[in-house]
Rosetta silent file (secondary structure, phi, psi, omega in degrees, C-alpha in Angstrom):
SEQUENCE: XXXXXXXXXXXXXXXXXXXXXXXXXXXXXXXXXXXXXXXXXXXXXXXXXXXXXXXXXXXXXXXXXXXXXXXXXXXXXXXXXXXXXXXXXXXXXXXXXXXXXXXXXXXXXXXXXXXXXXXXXXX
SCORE:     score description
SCORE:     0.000 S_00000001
   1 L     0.000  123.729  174.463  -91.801   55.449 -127.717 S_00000001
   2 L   -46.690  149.467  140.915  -92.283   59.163 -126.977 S_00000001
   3 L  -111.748  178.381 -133.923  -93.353   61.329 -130.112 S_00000001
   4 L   -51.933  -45.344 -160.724  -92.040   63.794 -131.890 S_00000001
   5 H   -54.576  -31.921 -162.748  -94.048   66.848 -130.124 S_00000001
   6 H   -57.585  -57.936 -160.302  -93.550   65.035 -126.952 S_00000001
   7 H   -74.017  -59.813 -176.297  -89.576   65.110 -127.598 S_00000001
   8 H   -40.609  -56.295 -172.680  -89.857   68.995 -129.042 S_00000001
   9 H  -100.726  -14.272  146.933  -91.189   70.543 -126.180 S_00000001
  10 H    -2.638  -71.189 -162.910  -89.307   68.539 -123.512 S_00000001
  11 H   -51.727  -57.062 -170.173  -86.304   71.292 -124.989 S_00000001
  12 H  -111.554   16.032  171.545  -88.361   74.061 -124.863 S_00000001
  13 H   -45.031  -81.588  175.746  -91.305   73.767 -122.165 S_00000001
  14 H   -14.809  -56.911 -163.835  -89.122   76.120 -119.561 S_00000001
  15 H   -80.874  -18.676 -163.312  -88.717   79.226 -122.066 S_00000001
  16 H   -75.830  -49.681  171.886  -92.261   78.496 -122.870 S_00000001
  17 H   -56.081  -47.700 -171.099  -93.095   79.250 -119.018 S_00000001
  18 H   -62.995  -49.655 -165.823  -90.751   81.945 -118.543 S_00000001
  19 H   -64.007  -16.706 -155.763  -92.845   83.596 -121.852 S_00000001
  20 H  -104.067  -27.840 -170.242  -96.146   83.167 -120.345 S_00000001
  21 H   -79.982  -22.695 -174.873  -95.270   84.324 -116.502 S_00000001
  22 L   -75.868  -19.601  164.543  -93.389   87.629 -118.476 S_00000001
  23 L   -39.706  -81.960 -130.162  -97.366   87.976 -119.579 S_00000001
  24 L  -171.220  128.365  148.769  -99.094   87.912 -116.279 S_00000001
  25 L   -43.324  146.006  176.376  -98.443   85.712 -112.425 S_00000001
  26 E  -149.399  147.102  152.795 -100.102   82.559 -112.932 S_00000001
  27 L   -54.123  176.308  170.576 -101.400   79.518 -110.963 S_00000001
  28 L   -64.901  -56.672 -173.476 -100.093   75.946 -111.847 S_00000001
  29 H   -51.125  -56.888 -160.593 -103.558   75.104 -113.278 S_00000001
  30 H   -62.870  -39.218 -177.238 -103.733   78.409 -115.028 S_00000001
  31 H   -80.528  -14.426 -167.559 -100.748   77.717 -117.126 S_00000001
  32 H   -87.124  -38.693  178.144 -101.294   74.522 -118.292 S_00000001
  33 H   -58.015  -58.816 -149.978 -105.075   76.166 -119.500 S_00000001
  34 H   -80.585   15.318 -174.998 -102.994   78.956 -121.158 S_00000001
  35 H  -104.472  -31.652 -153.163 -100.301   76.161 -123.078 S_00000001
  36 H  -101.931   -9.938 -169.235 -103.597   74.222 -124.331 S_00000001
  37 H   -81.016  -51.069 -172.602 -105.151   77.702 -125.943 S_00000001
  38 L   -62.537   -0.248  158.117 -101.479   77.597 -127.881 S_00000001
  39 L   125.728  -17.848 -170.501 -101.947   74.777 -128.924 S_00000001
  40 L  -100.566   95.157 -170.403  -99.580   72.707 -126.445 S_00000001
  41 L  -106.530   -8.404  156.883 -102.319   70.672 -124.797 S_00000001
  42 L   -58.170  -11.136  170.680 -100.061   67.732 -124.232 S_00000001
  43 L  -114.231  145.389 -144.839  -99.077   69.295 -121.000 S_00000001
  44 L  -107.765 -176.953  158.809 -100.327   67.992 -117.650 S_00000001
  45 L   -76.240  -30.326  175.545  -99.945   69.777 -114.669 S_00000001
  46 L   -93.207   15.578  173.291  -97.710   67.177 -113.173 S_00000001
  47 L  -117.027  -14.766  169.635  -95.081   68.068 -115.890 S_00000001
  48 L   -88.164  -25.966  168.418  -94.629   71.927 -115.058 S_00000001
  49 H   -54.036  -10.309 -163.505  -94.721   71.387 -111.598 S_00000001
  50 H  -101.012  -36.364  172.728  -91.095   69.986 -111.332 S_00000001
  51 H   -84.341  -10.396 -173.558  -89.939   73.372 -113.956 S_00000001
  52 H   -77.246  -40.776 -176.019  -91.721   75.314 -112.153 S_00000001
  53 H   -59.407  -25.576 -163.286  -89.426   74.052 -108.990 S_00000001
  54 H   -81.379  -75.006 -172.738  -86.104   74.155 -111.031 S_00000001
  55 H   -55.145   -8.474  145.619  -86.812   77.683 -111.943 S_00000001
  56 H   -63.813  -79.097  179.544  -87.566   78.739 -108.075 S_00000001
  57 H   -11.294  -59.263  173.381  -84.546   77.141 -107.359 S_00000001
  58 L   -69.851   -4.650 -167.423  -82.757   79.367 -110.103 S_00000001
  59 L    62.182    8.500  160.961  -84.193   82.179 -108.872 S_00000001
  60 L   -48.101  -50.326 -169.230  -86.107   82.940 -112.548 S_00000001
  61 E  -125.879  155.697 -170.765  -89.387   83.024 -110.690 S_00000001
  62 L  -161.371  113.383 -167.735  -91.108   83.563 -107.327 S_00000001
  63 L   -73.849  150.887  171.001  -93.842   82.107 -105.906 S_00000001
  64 E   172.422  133.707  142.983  -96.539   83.474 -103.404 S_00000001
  65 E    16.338   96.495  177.153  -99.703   82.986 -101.895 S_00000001
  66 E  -128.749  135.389  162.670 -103.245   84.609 -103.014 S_00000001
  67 L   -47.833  135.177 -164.144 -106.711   83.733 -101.138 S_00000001
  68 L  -107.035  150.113  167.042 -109.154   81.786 -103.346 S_00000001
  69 L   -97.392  -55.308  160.281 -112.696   82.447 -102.812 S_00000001
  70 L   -52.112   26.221  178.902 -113.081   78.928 -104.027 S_00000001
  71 L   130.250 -156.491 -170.039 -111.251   76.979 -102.033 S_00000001
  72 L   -80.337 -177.605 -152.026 -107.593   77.110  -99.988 S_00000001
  73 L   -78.503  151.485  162.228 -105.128   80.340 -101.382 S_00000001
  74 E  -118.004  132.117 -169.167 -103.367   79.380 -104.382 S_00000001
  75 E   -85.837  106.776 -179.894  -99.668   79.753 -105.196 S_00000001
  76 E   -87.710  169.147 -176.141  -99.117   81.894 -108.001 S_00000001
  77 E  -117.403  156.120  165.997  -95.536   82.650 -109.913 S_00000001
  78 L  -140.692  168.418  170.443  -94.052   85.613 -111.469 S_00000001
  79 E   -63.843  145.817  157.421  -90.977   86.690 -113.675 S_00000001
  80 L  -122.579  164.532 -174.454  -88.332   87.928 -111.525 S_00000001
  81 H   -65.806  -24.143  159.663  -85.477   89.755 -113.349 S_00000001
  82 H   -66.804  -18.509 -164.710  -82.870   86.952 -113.584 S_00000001
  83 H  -103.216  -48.105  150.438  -85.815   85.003 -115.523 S_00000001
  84 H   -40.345  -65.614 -155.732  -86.135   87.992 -118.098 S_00000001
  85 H   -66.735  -30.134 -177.370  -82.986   88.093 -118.751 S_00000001
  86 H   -68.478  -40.263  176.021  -82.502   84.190 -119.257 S_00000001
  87 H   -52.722  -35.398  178.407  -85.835   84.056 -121.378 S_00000001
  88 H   -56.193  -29.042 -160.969  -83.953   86.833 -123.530 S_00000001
  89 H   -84.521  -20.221  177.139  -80.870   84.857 -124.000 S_00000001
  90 H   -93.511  -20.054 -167.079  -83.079   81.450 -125.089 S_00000001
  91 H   -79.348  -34.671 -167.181  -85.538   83.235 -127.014 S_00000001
  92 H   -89.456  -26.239 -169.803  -82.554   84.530 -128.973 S_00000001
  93 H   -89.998  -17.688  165.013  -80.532   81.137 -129.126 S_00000001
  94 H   -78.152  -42.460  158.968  -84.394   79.611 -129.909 S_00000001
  95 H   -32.339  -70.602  172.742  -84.562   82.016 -133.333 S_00000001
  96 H   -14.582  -91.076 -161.191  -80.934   80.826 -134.438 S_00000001
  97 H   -32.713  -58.694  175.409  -81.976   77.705 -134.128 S_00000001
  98 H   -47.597  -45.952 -178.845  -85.703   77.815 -135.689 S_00000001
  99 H   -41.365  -68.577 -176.068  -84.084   79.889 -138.232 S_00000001
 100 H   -64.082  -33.211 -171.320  -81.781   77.109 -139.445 S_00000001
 101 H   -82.228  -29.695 -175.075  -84.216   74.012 -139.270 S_00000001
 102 H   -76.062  -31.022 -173.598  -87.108   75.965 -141.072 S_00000001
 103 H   -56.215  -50.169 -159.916  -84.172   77.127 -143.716 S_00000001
 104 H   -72.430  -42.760  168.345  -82.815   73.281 -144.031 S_00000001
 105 H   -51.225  -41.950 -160.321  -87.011   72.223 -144.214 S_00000001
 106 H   -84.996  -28.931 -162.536  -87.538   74.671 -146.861 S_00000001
 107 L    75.109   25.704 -175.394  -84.551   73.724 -148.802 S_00000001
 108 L   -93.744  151.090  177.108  -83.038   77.496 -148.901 S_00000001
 109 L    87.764   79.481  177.236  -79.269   78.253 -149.015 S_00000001
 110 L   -62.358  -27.538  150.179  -78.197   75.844 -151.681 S_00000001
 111 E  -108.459  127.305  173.566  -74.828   76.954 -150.521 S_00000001
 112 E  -110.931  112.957  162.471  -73.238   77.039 -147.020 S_00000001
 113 L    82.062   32.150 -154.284  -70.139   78.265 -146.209 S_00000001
 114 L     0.479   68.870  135.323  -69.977   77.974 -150.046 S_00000001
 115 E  -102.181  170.722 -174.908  -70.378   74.686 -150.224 S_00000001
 116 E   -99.003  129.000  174.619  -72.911   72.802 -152.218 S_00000001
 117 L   -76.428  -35.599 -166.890  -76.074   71.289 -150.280 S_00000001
 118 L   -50.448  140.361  177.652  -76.743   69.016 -153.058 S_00000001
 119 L   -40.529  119.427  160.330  -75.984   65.304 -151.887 S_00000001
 120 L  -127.786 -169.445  169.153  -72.157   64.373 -152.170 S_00000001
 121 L   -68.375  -20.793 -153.873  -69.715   61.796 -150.872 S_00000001
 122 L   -96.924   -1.232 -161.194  -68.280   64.568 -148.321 S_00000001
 123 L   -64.933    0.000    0.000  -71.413   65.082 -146.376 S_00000001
């Protein structure tokens, strides 16, 4: 059975990518380094590669070539302008969202929609 964090960033790995390539072009390698300084160290390299592909695909991002001193050229990615704009539109539908589950964790808004949160039959 997967856990929880496992399941959590499944949803939100992509916008995670999108945030770090609106940073700086990155390597494969590189990103997976900068996901473990946040904290998301649960992610391999062989799990971005496949978003990384979707989001070529989509035209979000665009890949290209830089000579390594260290070894053969490496393909780094960048934001392209279709990939801004979609990271705007999840980063805004990821707030909503956060909003309401940290509200319902907290136990704020006792009323919704003036209704009563407290346990009833009507739930």
């Amino acid at each position: 059975m997967e856990n929880r964090s496992t399941q959590l960033l499944k949803g939100t790995l992509e916008m995670c990518l999108l945030a770090l390539l609106r940073e700086q072009p990155c390597y494969g390698y590189e990103i997976v380094q900068h996901l473990a300084r946040y904290g998301l160290d649960l992610v391999s390299e062989g799990s971005i590669y496949p978003l990384l592909s979707r989001m070529l695909t989509r035209g979000y991002i665009e890949g290209y070539l830089v000579s390594s001193t260290e070894g053969p050229s490496r393909k780094y990615y960048r934001l392209r302008s279709e990939g801004a704009k979609q990271l705007e539109q999840w980063q805004t539908e990821w707030e909503t969202f956060a909003g309401a589950v940290e509200r319902i964790l907290k136990g704020e808004g006792s009323h919704v929609n003036g209704r009563s949160t407290h346990p009833t039959t009507d739930c």
